[in-house]
C-alpha positions as CSV (number, residue, x, y, z in Angstrom):
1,X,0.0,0.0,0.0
2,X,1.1,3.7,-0.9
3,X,1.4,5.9,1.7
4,X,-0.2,9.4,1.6
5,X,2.1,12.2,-0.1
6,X,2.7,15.6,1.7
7,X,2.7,18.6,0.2
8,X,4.0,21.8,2.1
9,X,3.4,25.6,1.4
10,X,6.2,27.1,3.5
11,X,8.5,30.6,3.9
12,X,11.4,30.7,1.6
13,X,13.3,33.8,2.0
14,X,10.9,36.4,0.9
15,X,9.5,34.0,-1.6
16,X,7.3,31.0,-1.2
17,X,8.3,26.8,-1.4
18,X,6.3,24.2,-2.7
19,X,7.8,21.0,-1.1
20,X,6.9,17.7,-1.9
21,X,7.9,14.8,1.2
22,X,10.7,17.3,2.3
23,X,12.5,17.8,-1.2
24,X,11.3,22.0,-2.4
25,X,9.4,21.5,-6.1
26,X,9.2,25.0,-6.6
27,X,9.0,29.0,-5.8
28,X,7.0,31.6,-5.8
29,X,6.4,35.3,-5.7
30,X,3.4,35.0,-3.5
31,X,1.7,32.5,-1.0
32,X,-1.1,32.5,-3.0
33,X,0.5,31.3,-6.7
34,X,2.3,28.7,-4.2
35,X,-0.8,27.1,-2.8
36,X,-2.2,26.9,-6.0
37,X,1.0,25.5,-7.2
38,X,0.4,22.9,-4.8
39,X,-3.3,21.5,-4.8
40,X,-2.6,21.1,-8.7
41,X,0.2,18.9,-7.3
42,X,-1.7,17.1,-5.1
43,X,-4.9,16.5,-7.4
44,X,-2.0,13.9,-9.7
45,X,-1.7,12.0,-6.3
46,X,-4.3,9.4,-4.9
47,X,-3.3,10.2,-1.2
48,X,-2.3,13.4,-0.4
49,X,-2.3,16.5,2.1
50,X,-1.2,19.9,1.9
51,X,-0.1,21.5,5.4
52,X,0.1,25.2,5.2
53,X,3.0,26.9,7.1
54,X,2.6,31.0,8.0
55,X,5.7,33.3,7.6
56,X,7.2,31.5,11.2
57,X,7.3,28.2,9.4
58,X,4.8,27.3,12.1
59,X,1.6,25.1,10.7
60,X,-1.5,26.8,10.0
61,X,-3.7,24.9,8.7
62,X,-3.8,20.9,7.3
63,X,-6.1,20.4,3.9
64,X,-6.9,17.2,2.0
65,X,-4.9,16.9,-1.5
């Protein structure tokens, strides 16, 4: 069995990360273009979460993939 995937909107310098199990996909500008960037992620996974970090790095929120 698979195990679920994580994807995680976090701080990045003044830009945003997109990372997927610990390893950064991608950047952005904004938070915004980088949450996006990551529920298109998720929808090509079966099992997957995205956890949404504020500017601390601390978790704000947890959403289904």
């Amino acid at each position: 069995m698979r195990s679920a995937v994580e994807f995680h909107v976090l701080p990045c310098g003044r830009r945003w990360a997109v990372s997927r199990d610990g390893a950064k996909v991608a950047t952005f500008e904004t938070k915004q273009q980088t949450l996006e960037a990551a529920c298109d992620l998720a929808q090509g996974e079966e099992w997957s979460s995205i956890v949404v970090h504020d500017r601390d790095g601390h978790v704000q929120r947890r959403e289904p993939g």
